[in-house]
Chimera marker file (.cmm) of the C-alpha trace (Angstrom):
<marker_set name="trace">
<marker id="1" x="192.749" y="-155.286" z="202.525" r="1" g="1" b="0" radius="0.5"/>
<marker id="2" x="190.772" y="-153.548" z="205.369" r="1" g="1" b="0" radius="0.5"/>
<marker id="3" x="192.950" y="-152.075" z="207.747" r="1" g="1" b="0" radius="0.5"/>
<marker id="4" x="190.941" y="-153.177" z="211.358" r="1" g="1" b="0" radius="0.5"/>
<marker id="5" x="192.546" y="-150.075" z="213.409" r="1" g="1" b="0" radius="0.5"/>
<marker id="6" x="190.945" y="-147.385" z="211.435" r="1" g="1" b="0" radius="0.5"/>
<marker id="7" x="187.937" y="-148.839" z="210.617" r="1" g="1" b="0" radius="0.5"/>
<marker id="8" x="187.970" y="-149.189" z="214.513" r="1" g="1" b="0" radius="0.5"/>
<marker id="9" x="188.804" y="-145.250" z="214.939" r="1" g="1" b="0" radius="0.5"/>
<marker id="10" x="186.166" y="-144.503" z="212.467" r="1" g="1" b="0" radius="0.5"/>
<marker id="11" x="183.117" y="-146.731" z="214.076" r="1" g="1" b="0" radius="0.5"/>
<marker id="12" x="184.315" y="-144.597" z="217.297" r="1" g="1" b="0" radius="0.5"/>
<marker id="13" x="184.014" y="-141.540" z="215.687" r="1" g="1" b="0" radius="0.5"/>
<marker id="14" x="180.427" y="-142.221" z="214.441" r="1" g="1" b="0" radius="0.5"/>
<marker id="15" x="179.457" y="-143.315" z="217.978" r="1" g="1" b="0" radius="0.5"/>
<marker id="16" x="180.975" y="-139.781" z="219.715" r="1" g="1" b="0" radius="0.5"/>
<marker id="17" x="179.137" y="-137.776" z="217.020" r="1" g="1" b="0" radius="0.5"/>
<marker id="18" x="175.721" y="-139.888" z="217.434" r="1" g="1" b="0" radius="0.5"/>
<marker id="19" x="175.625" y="-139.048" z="220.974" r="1" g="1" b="0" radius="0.5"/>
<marker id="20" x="176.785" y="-135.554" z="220.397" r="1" g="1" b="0" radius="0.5"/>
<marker id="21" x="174.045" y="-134.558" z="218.182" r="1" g="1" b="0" radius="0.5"/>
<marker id="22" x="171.199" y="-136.776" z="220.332" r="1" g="1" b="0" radius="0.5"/>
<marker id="23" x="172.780" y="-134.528" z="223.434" r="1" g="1" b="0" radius="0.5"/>
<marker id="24" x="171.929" y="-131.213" z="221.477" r="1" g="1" b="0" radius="0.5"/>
<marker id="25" x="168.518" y="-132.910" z="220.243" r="1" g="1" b="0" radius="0.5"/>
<marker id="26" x="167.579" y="-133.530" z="223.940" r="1" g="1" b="0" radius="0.5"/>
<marker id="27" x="168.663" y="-130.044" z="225.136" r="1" g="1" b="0" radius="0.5"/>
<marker id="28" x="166.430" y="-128.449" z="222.963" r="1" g="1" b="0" radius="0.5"/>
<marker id="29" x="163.369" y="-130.668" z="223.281" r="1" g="1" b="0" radius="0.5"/>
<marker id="30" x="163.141" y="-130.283" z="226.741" r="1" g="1" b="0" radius="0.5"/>
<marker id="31" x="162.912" y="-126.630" z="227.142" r="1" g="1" b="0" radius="0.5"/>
<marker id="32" x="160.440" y="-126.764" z="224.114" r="1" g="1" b="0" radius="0.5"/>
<marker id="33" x="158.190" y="-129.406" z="225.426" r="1" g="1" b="0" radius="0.5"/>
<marker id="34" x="157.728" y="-127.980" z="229.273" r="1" g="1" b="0" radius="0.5"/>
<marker id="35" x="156.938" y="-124.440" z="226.928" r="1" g="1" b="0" radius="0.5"/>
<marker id="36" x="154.418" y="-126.018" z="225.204" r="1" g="1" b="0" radius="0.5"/>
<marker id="37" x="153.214" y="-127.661" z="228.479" r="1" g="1" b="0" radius="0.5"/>
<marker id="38" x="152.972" y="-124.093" z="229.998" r="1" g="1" b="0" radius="0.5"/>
<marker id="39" x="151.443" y="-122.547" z="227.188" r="1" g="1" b="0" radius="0.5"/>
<marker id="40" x="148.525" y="-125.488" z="226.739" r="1" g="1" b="0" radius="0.5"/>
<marker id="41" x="147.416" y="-124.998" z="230.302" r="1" g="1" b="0" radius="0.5"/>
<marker id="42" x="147.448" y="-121.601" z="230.145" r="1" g="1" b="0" radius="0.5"/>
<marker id="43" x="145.388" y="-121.489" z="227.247" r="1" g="1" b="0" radius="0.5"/>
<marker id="44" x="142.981" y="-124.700" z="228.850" r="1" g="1" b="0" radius="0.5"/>
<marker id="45" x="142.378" y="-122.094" z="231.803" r="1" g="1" b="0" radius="0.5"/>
<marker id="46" x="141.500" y="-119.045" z="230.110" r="1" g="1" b="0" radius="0.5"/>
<marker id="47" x="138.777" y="-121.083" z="227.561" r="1" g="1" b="0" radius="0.5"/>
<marker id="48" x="137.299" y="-122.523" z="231.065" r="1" g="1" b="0" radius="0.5"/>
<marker id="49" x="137.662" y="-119.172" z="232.913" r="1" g="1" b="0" radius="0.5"/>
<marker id="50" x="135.722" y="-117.092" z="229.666" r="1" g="1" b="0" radius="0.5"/>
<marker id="51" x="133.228" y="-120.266" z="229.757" r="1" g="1" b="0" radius="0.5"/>
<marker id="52" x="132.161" y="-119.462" z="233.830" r="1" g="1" b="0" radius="0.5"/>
<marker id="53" x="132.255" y="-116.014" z="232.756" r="1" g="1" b="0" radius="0.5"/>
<marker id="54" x="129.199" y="-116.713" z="229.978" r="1" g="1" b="0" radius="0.5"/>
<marker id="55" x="127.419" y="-118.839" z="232.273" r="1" g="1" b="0" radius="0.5"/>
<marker id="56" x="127.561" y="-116.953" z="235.292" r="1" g="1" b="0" radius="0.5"/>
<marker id="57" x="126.061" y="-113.623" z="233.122" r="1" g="1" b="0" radius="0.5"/>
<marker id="58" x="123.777" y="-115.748" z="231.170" r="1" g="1" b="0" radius="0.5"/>
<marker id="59" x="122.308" y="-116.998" z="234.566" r="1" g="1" b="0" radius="0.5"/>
<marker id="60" x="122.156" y="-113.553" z="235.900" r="1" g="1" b="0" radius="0.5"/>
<marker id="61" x="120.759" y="-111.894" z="233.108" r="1" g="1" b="0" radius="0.5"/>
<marker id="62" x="117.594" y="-115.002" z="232.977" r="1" g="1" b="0" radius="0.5"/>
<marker id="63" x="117.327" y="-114.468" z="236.510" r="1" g="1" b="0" radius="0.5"/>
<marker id="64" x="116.522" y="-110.874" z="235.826" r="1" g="1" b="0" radius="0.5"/>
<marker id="65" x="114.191" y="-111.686" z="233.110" r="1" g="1" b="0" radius="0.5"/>
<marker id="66" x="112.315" y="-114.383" z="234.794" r="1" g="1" b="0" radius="0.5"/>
<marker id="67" x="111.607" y="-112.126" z="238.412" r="1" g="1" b="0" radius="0.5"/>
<marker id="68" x="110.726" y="-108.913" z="236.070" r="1" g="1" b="0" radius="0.5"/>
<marker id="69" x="107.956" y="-111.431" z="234.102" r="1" g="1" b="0" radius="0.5"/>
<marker id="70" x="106.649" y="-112.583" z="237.543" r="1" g="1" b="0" radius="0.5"/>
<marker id="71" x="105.709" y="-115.248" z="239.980" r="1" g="1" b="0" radius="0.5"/>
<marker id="72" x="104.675" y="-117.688" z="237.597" r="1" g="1" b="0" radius="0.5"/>
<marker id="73" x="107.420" y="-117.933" z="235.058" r="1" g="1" b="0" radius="0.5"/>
<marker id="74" x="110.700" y="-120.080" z="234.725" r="1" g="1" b="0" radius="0.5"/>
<marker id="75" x="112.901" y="-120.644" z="232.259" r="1" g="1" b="0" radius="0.5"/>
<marker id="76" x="115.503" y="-123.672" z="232.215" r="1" g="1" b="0" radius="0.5"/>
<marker id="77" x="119.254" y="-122.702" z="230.483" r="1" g="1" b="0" radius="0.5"/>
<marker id="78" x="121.522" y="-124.773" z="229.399" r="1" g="1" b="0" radius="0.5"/>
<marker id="79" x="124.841" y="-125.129" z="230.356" r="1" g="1" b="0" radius="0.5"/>
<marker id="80" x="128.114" y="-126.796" z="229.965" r="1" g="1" b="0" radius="0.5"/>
<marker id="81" x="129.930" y="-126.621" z="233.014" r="1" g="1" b="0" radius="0.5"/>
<marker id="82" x="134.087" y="-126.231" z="232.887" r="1" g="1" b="0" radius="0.5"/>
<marker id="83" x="136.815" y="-128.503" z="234.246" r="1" g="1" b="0" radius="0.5"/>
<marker id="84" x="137.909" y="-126.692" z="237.500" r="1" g="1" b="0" radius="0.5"/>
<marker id="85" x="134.976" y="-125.327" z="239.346" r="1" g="1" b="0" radius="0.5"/>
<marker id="86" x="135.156" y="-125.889" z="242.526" r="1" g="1" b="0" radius="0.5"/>
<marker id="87" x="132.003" y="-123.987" z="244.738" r="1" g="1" b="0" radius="0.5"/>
<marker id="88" x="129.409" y="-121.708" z="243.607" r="1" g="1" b="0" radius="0.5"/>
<marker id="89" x="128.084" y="-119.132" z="246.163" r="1" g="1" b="0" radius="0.5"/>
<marker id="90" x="124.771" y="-117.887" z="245.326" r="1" g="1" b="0" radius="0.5"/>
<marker id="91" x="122.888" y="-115.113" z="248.096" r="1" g="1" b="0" radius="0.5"/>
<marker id="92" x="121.186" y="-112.086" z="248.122" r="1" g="1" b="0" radius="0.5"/>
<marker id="93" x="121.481" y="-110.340" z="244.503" r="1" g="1" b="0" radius="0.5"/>
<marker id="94" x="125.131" y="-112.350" z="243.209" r="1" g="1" b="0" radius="0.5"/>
<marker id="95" x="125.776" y="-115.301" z="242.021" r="1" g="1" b="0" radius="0.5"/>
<marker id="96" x="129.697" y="-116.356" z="242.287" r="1" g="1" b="0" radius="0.5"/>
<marker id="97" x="131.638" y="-119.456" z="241.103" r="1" g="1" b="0" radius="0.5"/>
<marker id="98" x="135.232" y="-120.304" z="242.062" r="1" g="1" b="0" radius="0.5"/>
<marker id="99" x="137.497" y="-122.006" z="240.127" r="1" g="1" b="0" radius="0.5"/>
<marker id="100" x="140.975" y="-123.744" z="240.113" r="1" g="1" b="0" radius="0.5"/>
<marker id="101" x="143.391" y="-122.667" z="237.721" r="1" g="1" b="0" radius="0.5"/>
<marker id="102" x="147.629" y="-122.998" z="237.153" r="1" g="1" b="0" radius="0.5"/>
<marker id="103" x="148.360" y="-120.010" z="239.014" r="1" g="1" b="0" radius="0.5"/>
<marker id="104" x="145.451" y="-120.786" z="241.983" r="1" g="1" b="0" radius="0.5"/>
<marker id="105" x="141.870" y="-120.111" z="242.488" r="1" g="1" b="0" radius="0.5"/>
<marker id="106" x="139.773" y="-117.339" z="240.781" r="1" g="1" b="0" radius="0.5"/>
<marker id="107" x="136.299" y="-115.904" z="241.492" r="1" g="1" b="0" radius="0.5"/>
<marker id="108" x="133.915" y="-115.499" z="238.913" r="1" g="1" b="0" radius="0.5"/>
<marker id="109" x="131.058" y="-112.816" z="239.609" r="1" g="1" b="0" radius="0.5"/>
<marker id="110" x="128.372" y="-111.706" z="238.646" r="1" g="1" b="0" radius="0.5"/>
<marker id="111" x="125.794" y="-109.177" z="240.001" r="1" g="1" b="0" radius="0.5"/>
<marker id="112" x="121.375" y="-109.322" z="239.376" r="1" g="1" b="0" radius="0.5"/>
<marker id="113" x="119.363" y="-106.559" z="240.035" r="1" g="1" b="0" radius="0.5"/>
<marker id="114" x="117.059" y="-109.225" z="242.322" r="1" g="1" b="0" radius="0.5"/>
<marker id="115" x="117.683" y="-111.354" z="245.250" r="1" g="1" b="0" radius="0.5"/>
<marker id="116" x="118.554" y="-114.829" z="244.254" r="1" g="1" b="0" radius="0.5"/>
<marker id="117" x="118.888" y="-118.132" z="246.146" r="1" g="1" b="0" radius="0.5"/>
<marker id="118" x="119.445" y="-121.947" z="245.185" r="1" g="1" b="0" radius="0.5"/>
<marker id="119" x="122.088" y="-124.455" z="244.042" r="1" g="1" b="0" radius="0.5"/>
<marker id="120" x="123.957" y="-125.025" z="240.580" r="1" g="1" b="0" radius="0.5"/>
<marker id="121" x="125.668" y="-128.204" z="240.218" r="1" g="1" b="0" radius="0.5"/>
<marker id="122" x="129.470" y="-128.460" z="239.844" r="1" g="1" b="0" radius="0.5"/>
<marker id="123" x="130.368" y="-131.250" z="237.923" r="1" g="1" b="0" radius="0.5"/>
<marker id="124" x="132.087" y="-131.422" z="234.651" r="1" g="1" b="0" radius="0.5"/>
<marker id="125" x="129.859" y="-131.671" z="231.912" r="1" g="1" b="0" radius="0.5"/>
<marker id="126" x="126.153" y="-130.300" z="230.856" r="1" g="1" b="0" radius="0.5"/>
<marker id="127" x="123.463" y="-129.039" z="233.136" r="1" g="1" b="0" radius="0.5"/>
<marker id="128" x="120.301" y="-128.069" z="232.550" r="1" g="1" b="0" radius="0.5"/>
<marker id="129" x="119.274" y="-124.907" z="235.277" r="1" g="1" b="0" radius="0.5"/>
<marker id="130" x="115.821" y="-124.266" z="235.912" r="1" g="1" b="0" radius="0.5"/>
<marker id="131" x="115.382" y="-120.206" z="237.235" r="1" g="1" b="0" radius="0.5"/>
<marker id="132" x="111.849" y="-119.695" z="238.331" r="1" g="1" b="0" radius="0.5"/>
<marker id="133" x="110.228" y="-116.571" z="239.660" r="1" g="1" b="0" radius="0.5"/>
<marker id="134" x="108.997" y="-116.844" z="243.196" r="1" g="1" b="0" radius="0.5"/>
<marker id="135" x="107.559" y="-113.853" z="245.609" r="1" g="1" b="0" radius="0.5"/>
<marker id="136" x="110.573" y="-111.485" z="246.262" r="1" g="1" b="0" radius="0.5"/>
<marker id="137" x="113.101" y="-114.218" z="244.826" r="1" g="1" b="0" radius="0.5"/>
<marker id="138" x="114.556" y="-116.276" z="242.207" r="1" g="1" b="0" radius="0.5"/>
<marker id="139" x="115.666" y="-119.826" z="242.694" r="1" g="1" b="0" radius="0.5"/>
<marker id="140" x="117.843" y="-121.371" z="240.994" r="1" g="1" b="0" radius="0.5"/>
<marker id="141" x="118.149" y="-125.359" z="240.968" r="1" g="1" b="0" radius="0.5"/>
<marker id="142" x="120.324" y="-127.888" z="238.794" r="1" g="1" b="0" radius="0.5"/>
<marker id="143" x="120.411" y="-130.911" z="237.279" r="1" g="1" b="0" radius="0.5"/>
<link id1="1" id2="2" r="1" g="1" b="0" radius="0.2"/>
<link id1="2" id2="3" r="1" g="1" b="0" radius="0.2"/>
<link id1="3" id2="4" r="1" g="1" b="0" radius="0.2"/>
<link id1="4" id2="5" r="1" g="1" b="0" radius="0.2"/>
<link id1="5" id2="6" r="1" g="1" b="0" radius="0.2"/>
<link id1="6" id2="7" r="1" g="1" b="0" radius="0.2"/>
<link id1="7" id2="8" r="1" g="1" b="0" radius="0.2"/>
<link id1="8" id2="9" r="1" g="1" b="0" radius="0.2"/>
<link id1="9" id2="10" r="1" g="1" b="0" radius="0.2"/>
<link id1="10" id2="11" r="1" g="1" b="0" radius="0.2"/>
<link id1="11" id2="12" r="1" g="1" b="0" radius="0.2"/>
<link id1="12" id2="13" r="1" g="1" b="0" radius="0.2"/>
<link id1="13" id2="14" r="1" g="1" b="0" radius="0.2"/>
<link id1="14" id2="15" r="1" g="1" b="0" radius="0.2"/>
<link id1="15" id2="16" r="1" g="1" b="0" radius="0.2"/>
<link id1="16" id2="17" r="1" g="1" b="0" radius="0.2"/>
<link id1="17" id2="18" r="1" g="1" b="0" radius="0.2"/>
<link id1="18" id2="19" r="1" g="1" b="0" radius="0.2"/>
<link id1="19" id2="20" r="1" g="1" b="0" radius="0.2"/>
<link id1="20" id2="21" r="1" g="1" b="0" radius="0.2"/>
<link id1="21" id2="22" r="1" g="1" b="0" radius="0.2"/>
<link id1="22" id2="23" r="1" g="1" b="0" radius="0.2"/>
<link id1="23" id2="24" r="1" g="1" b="0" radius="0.2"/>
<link id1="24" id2="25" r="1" g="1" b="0" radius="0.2"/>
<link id1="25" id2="26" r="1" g="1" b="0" radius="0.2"/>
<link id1="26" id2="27" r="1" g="1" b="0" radius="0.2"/>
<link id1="27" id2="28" r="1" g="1" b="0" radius="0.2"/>
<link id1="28" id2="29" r="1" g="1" b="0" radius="0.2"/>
<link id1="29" id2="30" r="1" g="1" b="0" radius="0.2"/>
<link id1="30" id2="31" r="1" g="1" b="0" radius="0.2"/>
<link id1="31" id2="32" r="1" g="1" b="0" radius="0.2"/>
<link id1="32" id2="33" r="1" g="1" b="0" radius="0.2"/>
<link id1="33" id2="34" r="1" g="1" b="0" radius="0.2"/>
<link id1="34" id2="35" r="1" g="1" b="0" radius="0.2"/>
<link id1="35" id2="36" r="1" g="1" b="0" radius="0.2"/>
<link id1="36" id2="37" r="1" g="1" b="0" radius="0.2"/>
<link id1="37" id2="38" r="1" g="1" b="0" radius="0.2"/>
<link id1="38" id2="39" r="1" g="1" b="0" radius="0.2"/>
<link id1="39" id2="40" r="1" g="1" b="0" radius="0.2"/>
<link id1="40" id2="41" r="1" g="1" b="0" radius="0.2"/>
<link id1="41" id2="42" r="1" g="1" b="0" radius="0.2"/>
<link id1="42" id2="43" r="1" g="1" b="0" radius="0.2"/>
<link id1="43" id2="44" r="1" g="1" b="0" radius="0.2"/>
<link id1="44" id2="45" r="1" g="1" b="0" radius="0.2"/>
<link id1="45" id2="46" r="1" g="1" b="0" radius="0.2"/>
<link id1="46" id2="47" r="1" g="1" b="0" radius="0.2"/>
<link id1="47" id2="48" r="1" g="1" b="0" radius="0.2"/>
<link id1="48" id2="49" r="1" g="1" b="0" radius="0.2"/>
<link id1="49" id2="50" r="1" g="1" b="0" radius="0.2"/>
<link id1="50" id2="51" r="1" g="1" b="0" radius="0.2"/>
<link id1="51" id2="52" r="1" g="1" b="0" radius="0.2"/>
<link id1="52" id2="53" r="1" g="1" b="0" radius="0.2"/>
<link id1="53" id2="54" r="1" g="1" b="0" radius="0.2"/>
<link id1="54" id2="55" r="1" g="1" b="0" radius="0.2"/>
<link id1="55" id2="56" r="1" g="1" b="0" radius="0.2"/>
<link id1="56" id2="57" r="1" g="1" b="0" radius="0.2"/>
<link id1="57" id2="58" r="1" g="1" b="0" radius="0.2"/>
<link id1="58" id2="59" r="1" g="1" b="0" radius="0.2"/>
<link id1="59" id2="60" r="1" g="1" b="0" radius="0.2"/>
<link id1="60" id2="61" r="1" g="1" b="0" radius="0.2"/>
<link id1="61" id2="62" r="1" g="1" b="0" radius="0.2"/>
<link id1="62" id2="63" r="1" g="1" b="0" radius="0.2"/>
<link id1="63" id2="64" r="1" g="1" b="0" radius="0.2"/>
<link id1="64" id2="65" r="1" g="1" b="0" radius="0.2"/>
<link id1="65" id2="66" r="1" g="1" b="0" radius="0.2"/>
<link id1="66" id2="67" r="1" g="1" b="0" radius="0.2"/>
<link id1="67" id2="68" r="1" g="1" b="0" radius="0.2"/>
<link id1="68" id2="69" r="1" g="1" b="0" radius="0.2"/>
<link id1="69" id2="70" r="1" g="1" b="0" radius="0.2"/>
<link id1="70" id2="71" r="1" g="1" b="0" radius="0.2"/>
<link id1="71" id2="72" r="1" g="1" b="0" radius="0.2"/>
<link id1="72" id2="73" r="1" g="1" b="0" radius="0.2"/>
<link id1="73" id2="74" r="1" g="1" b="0" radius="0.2"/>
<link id1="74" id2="75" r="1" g="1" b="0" radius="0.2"/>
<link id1="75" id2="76" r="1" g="1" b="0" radius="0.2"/>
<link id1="76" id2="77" r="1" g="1" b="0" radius="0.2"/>
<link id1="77" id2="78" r="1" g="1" b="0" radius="0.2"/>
<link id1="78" id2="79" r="1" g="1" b="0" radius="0.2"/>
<link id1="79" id2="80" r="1" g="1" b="0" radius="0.2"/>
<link id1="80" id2="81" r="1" g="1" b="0" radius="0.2"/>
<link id1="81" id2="82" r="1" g="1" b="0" radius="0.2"/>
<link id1="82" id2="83" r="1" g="1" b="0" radius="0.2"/>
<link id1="83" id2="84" r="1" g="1" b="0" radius="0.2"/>
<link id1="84" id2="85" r="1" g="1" b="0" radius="0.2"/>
<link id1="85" id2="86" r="1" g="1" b="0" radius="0.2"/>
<link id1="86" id2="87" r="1" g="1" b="0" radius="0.2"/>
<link id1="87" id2="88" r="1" g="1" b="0" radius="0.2"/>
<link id1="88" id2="89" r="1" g="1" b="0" radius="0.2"/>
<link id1="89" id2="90" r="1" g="1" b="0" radius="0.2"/>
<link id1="90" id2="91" r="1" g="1" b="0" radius="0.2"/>
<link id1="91" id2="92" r="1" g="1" b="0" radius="0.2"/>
<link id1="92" id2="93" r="1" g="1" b="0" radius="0.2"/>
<link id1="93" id2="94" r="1" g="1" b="0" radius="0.2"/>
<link id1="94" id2="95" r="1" g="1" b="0" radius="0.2"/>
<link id1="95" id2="96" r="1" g="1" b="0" radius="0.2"/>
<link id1="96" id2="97" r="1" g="1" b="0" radius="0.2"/>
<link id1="97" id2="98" r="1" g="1" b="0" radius="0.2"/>
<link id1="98" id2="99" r="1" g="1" b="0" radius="0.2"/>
<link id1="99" id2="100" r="1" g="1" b="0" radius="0.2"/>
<link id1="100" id2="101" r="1" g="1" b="0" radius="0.2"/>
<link id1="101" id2="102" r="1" g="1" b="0" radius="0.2"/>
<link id1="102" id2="103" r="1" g="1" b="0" radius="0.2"/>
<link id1="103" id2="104" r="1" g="1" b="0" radius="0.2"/>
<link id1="104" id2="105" r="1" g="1" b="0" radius="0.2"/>
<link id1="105" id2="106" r="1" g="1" b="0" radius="0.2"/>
<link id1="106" id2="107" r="1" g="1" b="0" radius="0.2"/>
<link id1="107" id2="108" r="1" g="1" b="0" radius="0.2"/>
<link id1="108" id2="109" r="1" g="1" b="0" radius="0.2"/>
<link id1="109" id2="110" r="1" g="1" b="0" radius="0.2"/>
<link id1="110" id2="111" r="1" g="1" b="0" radius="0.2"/>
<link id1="111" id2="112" r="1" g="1" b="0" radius="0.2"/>
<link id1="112" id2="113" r="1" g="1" b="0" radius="0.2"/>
<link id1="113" id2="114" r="1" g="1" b="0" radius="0.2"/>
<link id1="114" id2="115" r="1" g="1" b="0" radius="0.2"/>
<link id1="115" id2="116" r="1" g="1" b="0" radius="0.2"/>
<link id1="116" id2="117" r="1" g="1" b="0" radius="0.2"/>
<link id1="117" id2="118" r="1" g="1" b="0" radius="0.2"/>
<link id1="118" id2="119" r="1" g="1" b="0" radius="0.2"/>
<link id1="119" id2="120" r="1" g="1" b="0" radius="0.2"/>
<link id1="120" id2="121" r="1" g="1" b="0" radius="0.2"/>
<link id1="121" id2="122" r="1" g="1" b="0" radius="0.2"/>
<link id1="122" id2="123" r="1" g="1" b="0" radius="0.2"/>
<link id1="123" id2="124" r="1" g="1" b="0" radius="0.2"/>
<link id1="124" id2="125" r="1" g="1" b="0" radius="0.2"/>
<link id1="125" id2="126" r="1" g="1" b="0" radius="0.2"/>
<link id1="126" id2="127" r="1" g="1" b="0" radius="0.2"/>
<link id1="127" id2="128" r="1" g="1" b="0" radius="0.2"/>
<link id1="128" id2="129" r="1" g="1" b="0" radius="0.2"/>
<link id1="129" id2="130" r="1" g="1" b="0" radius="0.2"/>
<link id1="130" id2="131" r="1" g="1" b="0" radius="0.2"/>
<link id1="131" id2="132" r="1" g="1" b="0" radius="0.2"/>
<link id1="132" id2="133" r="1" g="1" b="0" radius="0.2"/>
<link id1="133" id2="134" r="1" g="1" b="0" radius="0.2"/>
<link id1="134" id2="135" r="1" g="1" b="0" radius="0.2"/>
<link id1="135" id2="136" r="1" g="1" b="0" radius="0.2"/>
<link id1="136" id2="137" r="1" g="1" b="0" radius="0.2"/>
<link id1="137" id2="138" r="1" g="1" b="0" radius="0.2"/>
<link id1="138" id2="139" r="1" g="1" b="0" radius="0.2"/>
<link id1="139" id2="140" r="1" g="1" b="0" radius="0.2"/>
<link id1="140" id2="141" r="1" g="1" b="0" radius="0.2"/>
<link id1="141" id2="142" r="1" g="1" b="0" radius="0.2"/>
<link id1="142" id2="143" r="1" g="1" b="0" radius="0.2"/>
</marker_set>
């Protein structure tokens, strides 16, 4: 015969170590998860901030190329532009984007040996940038 008092003690005992080892199992999943959370963005920020870095010298250096071939020429580049960007600044001979990241906002420049005006676009997603040679300028327009 089943004695009901231990069998009791013993379903007790199962229950205090249950919730004993889902206590530990909690304690270290949440350290581990907001890790991985830190380390994801972090990585998500650098891959956009080395992405505006390309563009911005890929821009520059076809702005070069397109005022040193003369007034008639233009060239269109494509581009995918990052998650983040919030302004792009372009005057005189520099072209600068700014962009949000974890630990704030972060300027992006780059210089061209030529003065430079016009508007890029700063939406998520692909752009195509047409650069085209004008008198003592380039200008730069998106779409």
């Amino acid at each position: 015969m089943i004695d009901m008092r231990r069998f009791k003690k013993t379903k007790a005992q199962l229950s205090m170590e249950y919730m004993t080892i889902m206590g530990f199992v909690i304690l270290i999943t949440i350290p581990l998860t907001l890790i991985y959370y830190h380390y994801s963005n972090t990585t998500a920020d650098e891959i956009s901030m080395n992405q505006l870095m390309q563009i911005t010298r890929k821009i520059a250096d076809s702005a070069d190329s397109v005022y040193y071939l003369g007034k008639p020429s233009e060239i269109t580049v494509k581009i995918f532009m990052p998650h983040g960007v919030q302004s792009v600044n372009i005057t005189h001979n520099e072209i600068s984007f700014t962009i949000m990241t974890v630990s704030g906002l972060s300027d992006i420049v780059a210089s061209t040996n030529v003065n430079v005006s016009g508007t890029i676009p700063i939406s998520r997603g692909i752009h195509f940038i047409n650069l085209k040679a004008e008198d003592y300028y380039v200008n730069i327009s998106g779409s």
